[in-house]
C-alpha positions as CSV (number, residue, x, y, z in Angstrom):
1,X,112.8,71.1,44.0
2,X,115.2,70.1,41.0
3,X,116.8,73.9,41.4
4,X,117.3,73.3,45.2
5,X,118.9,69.8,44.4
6,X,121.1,70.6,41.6
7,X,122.0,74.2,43.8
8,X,122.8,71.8,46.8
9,X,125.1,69.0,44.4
10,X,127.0,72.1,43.5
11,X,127.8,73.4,46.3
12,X,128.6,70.1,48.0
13,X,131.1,69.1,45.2
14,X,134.5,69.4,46.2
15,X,136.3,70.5,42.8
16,X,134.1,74.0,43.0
17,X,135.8,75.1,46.2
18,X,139.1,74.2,44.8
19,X,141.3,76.1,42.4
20,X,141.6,80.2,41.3
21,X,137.9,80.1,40.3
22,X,136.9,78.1,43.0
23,X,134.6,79.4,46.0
24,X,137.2,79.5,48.3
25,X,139.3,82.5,46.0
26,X,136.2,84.2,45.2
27,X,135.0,84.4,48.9
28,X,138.1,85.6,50.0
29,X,138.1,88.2,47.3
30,X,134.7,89.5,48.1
31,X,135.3,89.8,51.9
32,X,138.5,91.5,50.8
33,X,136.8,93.6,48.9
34,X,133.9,94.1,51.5
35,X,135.9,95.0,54.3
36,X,138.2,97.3,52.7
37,X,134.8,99.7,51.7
38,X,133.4,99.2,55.0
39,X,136.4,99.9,56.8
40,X,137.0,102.9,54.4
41,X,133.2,104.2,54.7
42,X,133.5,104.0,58.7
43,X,136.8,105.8,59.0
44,X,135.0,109.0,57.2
45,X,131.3,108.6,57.6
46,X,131.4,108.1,61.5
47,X,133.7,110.7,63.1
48,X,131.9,113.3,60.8
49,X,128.4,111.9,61.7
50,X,129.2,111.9,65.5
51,X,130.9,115.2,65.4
52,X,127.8,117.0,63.5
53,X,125.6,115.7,65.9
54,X,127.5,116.7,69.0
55,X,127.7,120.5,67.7
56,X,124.0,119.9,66.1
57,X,124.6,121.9,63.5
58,X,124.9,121.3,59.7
59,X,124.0,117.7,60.2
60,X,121.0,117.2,58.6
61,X,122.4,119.0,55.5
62,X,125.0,116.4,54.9
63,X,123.0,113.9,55.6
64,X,120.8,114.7,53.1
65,X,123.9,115.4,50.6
66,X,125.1,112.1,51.5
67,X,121.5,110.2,50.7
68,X,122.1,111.1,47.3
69,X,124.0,108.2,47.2
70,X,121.6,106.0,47.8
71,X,120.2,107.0,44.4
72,X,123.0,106.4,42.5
73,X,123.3,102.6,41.2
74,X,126.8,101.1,42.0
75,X,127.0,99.7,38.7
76,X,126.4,102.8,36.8
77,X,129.0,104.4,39.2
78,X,131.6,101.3,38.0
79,X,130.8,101.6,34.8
80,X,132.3,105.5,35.0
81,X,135.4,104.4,36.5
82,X,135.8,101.5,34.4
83,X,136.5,104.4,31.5
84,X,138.4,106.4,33.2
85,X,142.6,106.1,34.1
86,X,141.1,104.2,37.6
87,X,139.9,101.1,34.9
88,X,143.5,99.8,35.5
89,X,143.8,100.1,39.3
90,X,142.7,96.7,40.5
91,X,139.8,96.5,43.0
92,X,140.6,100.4,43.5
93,X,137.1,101.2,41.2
94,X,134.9,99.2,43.6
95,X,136.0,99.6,46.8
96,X,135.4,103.9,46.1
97,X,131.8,102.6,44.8
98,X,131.0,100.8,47.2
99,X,132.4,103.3,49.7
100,X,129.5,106.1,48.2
101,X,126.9,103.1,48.7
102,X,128.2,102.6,52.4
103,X,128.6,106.2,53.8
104,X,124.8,107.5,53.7
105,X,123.4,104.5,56.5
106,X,127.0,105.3,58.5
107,X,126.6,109.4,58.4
108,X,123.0,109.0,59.1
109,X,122.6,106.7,62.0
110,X,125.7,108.5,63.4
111,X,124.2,111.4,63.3
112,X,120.9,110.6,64.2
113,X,122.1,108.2,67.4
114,X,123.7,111.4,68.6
115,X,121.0,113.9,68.3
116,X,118.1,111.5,69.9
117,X,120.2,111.2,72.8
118,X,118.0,112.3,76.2
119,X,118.5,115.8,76.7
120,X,118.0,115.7,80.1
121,X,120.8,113.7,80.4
122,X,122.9,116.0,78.0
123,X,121.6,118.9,80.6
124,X,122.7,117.4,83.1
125,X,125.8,116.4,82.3
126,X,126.4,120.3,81.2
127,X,125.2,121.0,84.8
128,X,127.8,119.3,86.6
129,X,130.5,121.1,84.7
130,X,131.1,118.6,81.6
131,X,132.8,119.8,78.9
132,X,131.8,119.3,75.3
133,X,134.8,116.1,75.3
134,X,133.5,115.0,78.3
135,X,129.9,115.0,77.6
136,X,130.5,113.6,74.2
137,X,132.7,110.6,75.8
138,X,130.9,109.5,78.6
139,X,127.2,110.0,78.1
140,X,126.3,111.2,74.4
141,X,128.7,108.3,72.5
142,X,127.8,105.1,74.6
143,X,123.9,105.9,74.5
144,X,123.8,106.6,71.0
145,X,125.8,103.3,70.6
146,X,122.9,101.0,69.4
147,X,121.6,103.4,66.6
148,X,125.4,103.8,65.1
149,X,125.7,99.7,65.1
150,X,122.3,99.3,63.8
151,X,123.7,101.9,61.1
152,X,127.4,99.6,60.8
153,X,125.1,96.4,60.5
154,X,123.2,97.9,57.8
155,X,125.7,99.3,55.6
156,X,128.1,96.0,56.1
157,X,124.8,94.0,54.9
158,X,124.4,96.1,51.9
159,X,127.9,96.1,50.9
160,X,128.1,92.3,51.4
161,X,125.4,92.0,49.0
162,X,126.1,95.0,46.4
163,X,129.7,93.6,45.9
164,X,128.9,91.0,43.7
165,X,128.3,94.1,40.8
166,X,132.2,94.0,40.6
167,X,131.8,90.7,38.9
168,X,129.9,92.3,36.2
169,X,132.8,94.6,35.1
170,X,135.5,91.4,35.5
171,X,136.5,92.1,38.7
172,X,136.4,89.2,41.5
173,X,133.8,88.3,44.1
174,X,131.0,85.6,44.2
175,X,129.1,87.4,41.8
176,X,131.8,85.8,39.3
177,X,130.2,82.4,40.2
178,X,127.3,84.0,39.7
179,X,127.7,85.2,36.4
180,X,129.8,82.3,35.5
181,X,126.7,80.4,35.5
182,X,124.3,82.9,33.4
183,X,127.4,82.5,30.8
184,X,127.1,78.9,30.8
185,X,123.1,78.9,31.3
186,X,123.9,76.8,34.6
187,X,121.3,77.5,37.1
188,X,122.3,75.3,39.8
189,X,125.6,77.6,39.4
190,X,123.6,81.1,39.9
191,X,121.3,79.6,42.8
192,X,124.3,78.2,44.5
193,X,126.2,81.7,44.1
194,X,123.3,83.9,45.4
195,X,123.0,81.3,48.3
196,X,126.8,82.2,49.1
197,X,126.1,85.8,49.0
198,X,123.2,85.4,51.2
199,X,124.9,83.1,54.0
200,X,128.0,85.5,54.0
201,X,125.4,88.6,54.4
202,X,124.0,86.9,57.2
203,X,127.3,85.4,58.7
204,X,128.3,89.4,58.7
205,X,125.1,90.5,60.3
206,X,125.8,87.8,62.7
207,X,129.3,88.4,63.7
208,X,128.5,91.9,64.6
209,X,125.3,91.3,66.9
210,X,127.9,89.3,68.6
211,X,131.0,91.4,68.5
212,X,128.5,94.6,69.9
213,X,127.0,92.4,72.7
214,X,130.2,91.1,74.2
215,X,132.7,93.8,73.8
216,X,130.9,96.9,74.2
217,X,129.3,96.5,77.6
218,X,133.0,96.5,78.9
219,X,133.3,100.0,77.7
220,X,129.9,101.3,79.2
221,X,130.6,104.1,81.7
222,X,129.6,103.5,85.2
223,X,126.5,105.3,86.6
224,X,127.0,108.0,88.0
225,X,125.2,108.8,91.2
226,X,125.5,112.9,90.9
227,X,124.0,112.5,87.3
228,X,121.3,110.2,88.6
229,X,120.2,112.5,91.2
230,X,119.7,115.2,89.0
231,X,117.5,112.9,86.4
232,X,115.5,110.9,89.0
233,X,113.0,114.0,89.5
234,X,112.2,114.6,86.3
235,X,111.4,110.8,85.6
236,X,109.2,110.7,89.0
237,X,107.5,114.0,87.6
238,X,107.2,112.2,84.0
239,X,106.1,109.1,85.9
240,X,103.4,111.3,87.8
241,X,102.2,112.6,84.5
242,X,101.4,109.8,83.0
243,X,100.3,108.1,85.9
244,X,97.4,111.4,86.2
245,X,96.5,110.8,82.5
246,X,95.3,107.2,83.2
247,X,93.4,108.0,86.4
248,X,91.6,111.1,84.2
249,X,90.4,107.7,81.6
């Protein structure tokens, strides 16, 4: 319990929050720096994952180029650019790190939310005379919607949490407090610092739960009563099915 209190006394100190190395710069440097990657990772990673799964072709190929990401450490990837001309460039050797680190959960769920979509409601859709926009828009994009959040949640998470490694090549973040206190041999210092990572992780998981939940129902397509008609047999007939199996128990 000593930990706990000395982490707690830290954090409730009022000259730590204070200041250019006070919590206050280095949380607005991380989220600066975890935004900027997500953002990044999400303008390329979700068009292309959406669009391969749409024409279901070549998909599951760059997913599994993109996966080799995922076995790639961030810091050994900062460490390269810390040697190269991009050592000079500011946050610049980061953010393209921990855009690698953020694309494979993006591309993937994308992709995946896409392909799982009910293809008797794809078929049906085609049947009234959709075409590929259309069919993409209205039917395959908002129910593939909860697998490519869960995919934004997890990647936002991750890079939350990964972005302290930038502190380890001198950049900014709260790993600096972090590592601060491993210079000094201040524990109270590294166990308050991981607690900040770990509340801001969870403030970010948090914030989009809540952003899905009460914008994206606005933007749900209205049923449509043509499509309906067309599914409602096969779900009776699935319904029969089933129904059959449990009376043959």
């Amino acid at each position: 319990m000593g930990i706990v209190t000395d982490a707690w006394g830290w954090l409730t100190t009022g000259a730590h929050w204070t200041g250019e190395e006070g919590v206050g710069q280095r949380l607005a440097e991380h989220v600066y720096v975890s935004g900027a990657a997500l953002l990044i990772a999400a303008a390329l990673a979700l068009p292309l994952g959406l669009w391969l799964g749409h024409l279901g072709r070549g998909g599951a190929l760059a997913v599994n180029v993109s996966n080799v990401g995922r076995a790639i450490p961030v810091f050994a990837v900062l460490a390269l650019f810390m040697v190269s001309p991009l050592r000079n460039a500011g946050y610049v050797p980061t953010v393209v790190a921990l855009v690698l680190f953020a694309i494979p959960p993006l591309l993937t769920n994308a992709y995946v939310g896409v392909r799982e979509v009910d293809p008797a409601a794809v078929r049906a859709a085609r049947g009234m005379g959709m075409t590929g926009g259309q069919l993409f828009r209205q039917v395959e994009l908002p129910l593939a919607r909860p697998v490519v959040m869960t995919g934004v949640r997890s990647a936002a998470v991750q890079v939350v949490a990964t972005a302290t490694v930038a502190a380890m090549v001198g950049q900014g973040g709260l790993g600096r407090i972090i590592t601060a206190g491993f210079a000094t041999y201040d524990t109270a210092r590294v166990v308050a610092g991981a607690v900040l990572v770990a509340l801001l992780a969870l403030l970010v998981e948090g914030v989009l739960v809540g952003a899905d939940r009460l914008f994206f129902p606005r933007f749900e397509p209205r049923r449509d009563q043509r499509l309906d008609q067309r599914l409602e047999p096969r779900r009776d007939q699935r319904r029969d099915q089933r129904f059959d199996q449990l009376s043959k128990r």
